[in-house]
C-alpha positions in Angstrom: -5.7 -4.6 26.6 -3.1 -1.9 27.0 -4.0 1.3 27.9 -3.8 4.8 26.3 -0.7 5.7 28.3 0.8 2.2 27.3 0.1 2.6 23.6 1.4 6.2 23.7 4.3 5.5 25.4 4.7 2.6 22.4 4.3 5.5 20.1 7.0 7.0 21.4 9.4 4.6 21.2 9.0 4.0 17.6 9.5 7.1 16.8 12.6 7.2 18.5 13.5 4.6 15.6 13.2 7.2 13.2 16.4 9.4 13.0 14.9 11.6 10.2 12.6 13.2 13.4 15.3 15.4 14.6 15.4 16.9 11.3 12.7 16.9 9.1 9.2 16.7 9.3 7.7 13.7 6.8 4.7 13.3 5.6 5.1 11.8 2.5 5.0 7.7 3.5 2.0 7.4 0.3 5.0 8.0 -1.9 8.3 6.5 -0.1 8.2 5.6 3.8 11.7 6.2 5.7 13.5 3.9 6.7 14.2 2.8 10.5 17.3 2.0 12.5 15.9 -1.4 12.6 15.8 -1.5 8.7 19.1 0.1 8.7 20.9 -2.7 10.9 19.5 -5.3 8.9 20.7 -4.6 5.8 24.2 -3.5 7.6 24.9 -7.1 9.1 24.0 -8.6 5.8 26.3 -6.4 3.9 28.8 -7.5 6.6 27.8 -11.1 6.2 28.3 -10.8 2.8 31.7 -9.1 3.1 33.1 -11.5 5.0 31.0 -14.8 4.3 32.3 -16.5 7.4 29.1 -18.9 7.4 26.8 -20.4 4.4 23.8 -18.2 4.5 22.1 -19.0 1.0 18.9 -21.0 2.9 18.3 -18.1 5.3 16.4 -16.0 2.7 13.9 -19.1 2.8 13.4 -18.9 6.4 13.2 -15.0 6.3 10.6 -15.4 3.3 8.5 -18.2 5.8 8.4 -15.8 8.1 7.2 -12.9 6.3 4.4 -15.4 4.6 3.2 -15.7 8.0 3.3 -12.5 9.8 1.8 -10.7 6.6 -1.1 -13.4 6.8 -1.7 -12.3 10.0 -2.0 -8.7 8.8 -4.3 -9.2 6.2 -6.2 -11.9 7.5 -5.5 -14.8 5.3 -3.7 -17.9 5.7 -0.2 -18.6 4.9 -0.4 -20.4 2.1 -2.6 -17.8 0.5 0.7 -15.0 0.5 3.8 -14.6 -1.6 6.5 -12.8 -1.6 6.6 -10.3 -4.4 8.8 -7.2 -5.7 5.9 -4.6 -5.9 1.7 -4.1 -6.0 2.0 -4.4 -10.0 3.5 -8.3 -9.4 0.1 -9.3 -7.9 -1.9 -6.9 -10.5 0.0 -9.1 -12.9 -0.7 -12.2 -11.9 -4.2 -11.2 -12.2 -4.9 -9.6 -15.6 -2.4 -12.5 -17.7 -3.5 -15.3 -15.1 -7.1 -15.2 -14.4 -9.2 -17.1 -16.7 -10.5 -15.0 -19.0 -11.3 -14.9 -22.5 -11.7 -12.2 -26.0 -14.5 -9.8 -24.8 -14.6 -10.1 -21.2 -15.0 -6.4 -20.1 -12.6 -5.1 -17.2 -13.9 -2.8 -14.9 -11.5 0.3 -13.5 -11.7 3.6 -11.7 -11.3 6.6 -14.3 -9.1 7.9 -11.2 -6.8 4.9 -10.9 -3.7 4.7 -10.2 -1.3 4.3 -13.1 0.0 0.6 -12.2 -3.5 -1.0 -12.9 -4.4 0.8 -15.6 -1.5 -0.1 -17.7 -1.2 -3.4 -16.5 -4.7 -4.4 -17.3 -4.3 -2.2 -20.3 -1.4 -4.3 -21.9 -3.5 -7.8 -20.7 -6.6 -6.2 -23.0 -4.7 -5.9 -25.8 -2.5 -9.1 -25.5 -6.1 -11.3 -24.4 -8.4 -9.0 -26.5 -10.1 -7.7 -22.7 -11.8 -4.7 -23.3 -11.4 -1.8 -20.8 -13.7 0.0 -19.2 -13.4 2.9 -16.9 -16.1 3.4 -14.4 -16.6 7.3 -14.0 -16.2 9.3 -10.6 -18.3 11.6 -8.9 -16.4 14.6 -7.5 -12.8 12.4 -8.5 -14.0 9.7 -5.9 -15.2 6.2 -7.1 -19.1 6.6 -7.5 -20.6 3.0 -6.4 -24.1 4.1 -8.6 -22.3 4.9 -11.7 -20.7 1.0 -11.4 -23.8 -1.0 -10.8 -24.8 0.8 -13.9 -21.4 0.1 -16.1 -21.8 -3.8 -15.5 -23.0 -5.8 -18.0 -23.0 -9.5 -18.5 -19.7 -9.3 -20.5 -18.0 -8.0 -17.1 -15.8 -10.4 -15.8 -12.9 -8.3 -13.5 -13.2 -4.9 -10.8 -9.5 -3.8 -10.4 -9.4 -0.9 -7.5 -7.2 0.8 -5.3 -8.2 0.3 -1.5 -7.0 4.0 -0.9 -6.6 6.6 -4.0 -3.5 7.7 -4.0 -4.3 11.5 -4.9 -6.7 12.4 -1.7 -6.8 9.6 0.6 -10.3 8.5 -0.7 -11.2 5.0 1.2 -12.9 2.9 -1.0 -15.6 1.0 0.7 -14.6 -2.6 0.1 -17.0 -4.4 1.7 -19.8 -2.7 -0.5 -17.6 -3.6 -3.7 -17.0 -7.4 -2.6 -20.9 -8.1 -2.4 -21.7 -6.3 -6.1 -18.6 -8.6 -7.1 -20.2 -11.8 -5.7 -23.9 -10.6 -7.0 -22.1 -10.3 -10.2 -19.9 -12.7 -10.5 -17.0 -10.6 -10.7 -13.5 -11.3 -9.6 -12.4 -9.0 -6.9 -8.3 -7.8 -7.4 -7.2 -5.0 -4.8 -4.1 -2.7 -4.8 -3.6 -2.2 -1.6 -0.7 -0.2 -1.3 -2.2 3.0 0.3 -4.0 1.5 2.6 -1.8 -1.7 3.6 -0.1 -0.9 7.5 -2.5 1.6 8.7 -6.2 0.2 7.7 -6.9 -2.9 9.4 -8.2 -5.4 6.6 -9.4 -9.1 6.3 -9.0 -10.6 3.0 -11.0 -13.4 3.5 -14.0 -12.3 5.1 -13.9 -9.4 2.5 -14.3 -12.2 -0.2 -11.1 -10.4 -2.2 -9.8 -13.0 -5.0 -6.2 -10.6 -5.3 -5.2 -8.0 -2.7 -1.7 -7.0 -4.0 0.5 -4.5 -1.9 4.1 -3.4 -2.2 5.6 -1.9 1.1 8.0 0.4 0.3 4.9 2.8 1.4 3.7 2.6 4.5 4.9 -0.7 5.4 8.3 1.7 5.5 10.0 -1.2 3.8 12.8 -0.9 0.9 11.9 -0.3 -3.1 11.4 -3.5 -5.0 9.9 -5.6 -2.0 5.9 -6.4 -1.3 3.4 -9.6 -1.0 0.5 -10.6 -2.5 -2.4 -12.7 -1.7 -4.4 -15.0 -3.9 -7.6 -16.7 -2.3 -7.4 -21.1 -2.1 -10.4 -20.6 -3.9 -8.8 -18.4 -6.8 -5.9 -20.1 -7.0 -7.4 -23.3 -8.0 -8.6 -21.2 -11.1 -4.9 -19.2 -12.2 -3.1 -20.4 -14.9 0.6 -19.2 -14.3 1.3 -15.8 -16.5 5.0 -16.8 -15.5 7.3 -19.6 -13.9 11.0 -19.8 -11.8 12.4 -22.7 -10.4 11.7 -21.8 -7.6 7.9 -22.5 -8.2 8.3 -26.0 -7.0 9.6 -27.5 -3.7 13.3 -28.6 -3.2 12.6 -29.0 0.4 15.3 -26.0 0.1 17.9 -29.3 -1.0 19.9 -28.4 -3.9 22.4 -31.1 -4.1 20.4 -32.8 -6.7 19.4 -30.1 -9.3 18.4 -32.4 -12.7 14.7 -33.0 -11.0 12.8 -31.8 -14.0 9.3 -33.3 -12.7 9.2 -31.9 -8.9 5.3 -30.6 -8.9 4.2 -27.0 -8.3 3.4 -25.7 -5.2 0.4 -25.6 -4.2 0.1 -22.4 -2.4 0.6 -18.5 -4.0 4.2 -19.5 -3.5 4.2 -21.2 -6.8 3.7 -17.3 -8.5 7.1 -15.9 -6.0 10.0 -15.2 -9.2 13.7 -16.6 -8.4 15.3 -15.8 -6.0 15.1 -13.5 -3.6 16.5 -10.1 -3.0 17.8 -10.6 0.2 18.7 -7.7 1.4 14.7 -6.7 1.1 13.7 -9.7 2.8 15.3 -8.9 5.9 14.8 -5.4 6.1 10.7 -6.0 5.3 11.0 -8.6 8.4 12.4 -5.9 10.6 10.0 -3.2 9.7 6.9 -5.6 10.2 8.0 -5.7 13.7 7.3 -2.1 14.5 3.7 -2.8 12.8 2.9 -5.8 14.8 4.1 -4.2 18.1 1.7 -1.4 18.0 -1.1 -3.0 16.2 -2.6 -1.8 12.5 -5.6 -0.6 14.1 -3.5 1.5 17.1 -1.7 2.7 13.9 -4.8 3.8 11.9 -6.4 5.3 15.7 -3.3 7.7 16.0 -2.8 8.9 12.4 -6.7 9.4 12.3 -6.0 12.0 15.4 -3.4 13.8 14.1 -5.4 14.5 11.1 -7.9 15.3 12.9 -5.5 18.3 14.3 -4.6 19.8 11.2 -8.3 19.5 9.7 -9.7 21.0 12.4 -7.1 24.0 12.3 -7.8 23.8 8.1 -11.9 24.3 8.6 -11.0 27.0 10.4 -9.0 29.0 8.2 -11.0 30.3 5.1 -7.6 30.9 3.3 -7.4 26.5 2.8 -10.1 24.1 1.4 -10.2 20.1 2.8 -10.3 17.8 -1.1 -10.3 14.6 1.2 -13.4 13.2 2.4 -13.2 13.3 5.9 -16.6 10.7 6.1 -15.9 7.8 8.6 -16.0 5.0 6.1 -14.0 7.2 3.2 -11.1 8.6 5.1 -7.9 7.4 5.4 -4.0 8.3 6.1 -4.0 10.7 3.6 -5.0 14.1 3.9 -5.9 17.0 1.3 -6.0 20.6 1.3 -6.0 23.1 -1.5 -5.5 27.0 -1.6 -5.2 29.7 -3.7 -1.0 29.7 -4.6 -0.7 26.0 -3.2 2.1 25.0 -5.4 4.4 28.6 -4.1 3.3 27.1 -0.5 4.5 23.8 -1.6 7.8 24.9 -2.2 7.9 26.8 1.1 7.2 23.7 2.7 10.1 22.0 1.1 12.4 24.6 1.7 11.3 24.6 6.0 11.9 20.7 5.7 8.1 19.5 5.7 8.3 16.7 3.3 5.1 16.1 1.4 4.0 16.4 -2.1 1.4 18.0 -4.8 -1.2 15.8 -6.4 -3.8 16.7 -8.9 -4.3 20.5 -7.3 -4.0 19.9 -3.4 -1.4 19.2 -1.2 -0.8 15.6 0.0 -0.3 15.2 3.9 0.4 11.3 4.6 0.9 10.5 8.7 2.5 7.7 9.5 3.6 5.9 13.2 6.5 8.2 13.8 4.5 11.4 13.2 3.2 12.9 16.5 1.4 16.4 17.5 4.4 18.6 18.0 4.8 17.7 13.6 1.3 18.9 12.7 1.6 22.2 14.9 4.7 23.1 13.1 2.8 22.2 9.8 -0.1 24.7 11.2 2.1 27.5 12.1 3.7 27.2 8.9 0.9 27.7 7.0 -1.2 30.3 9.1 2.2 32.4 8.5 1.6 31.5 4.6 -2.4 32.3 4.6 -1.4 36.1 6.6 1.1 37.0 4.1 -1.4 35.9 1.4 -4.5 37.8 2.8 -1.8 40.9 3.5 -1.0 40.6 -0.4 -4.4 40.9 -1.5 -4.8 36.9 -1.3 -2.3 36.6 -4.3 0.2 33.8 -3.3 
């Protein structure tokens, strides 16, 4: 086991990876994660490859996508036939709400503060499948575990939530959810984007059928990459919502392309579309180094610490209100606070090069690995400067 000197000193190094540092301070990896000089330099010597094609490289990306099988397995873990490759979280929603076998009247249960992508996906799979939706009402605009025991009814068939919300960092507790889906009956699908890279999670002893993630997040990974994960056990039950070519196994041998009866494999690689976008691939592969170097749950102890910084400073200052639940079990990488004039603080944020972004009423603060404490004091002395100019104005932002 390393120790804290070790891990800080690992901390410091990856941010070292991260040029935007001398510049900016970001906290905004719950809507788009930087890239780092590792990302960078693989996508530059593939362009270069490409350029100048002085090799065959048209079986790497099957190599690349092995390996990215197996080390996100390891993340989440599953087993590494259980992940695919995917484009985005919706792919694995996707696979879910057109795959899974339902039938006309089968209620799906979702969060009434969802985000978007599951909502709209299982929203175009009720009315193509004749599904009915139903949204599960919040307490406070967190997911109230009471008010779902009391929405199921023997017609419910599907729970579809976000690990993390997206708007205030609320950790939903998935552990609680998995066992009223198994006393139920209910298939258990997971978007897992907010959480995925900085809350340690295992699939499989969870009981999750789907956990779908894309990583352009906080796996600090391009747009238009992500995995997803579909139990043995589920996967025996999936009828395929769509098919490539690549569903079945050439034994990566295409010299003999008229094989029309080659079977399906049997793994969530069957549900991975064409080919791949290479370019992602690689880049994904050299950002999962960073994560398995310092260790999700090193990740998750050192964002949690910031945050604790800047909530600390935030309960102090009766000018600012916490919105994100700060419980143990609730709280994530994403921290809330509101004030009076929050969107004119916003924009003075933006205009001192603190990154971050509105949502529903509060501002958004998402930490990440290449954060560290001299980024939340400048945030604090930003906005005690905002909160005395208020309080000299009569509190009128």
């Amino acid at each position: 086991m390393k120790s804290k000197s070790e891990i800080e000193k690992k901390f410091q190094a990856a941010r070292r990876l991260f040029p935007h540092t001398k510049k900016v301070t970001y906290f905004n990896a719950a809507s788009y994660g930087p890239f780092s000089t590792l990302v960078q330099r693989a996508i530059e010597d593939n362009v270069k490859l490409r350029l100048h094609v002085t090799r065959d490289d048209s079986h790497d990306a099957f190599e690349t996508a092995d390996q990215l099988r197996s080390t996100f397995a390891k993340f989440i873990g599953a087993r590494m036939k259980e992940v695919g490759v995917g484009l985005n979280t919706t792919m694995g929603l996707n696979i879910a709400a057109f795959g899974l076998p339902l039938k006309k009247g089968d209620e799906i249960l979702l969060s009434d503060v969802e985000f978007p992508a599951a909502v709209y996906t299982w929203r175009a799979a009720a009315e193509t499948r004749g599904l009915k939706l139903k949204m599960v009402p919040s307490t406070d605009r967190k997911f109230d575990i009471e008010k779902l025991n009391q929405a199921i009814t023997k017609k419910s068939r599907v729970l579809c939530i976000s690990y993390v919300q997206f708007f205030n960092g609320y950790k939903n507790d998935l552990k609680v959810l998995a066992e009223i889906c198994k006393k139920h009956n209910l298939y258990f699908v997971v978007d897992g984007i907010q959480g995925m890279g900085v809350e340690p999670i295992n699939v499989r002893k969870l009981g999750i059928d789907i956990f779908s993630s894309g990583c352009q997040k906080w796996m600090l990974s391009p747009q238009g990459c992500g995995f997803f994960y579909l139990s043995e056990k589920i996967q025996k039950q999936l009828s395929p919502p769509f098919m490539s070519w690549l569903g079945v196994d050439w034994k990566v041998q295409f010299t003999d392309l008229f094989r029309f009866d080659l079977p399906y494999f049997e793994s969530a690689r069957k549900y991975e579309m064409g080919y791949y976008v290479v370019q992602n691939l690689l880049a994904m592969k050299a950002s999962a180094t960073i994560f398995s170097d310092l260790g999700i749950g090193n990740i998750k102890k050192h964002n949690y610490e910031l945050i604790d910084r800047l909530a600390d400073y935030i309960s102090g200052n009766k000018f600012y209100r916490i919105t994100s639940s700060m419980e143990p079990r609730h709280r994530s990488s994403i921290f809330t606070f509101t004030c009076p004039g929050y969107k004119e603080l916003h924009r003075m944020l933006l205009k001192e090069r603190v990154i971050l972004v509105q949502r529903e009423g509060s501002i958004r603060v998402s930490v990440h690995l290449y954060n560290n404490q001299a980024d939340v004091d400048r945030l604090i002395g930003l906005l005690e400067s905002f909160s005395a100019k208020s309080k000299a104005a009569g509190g009128a932002a």
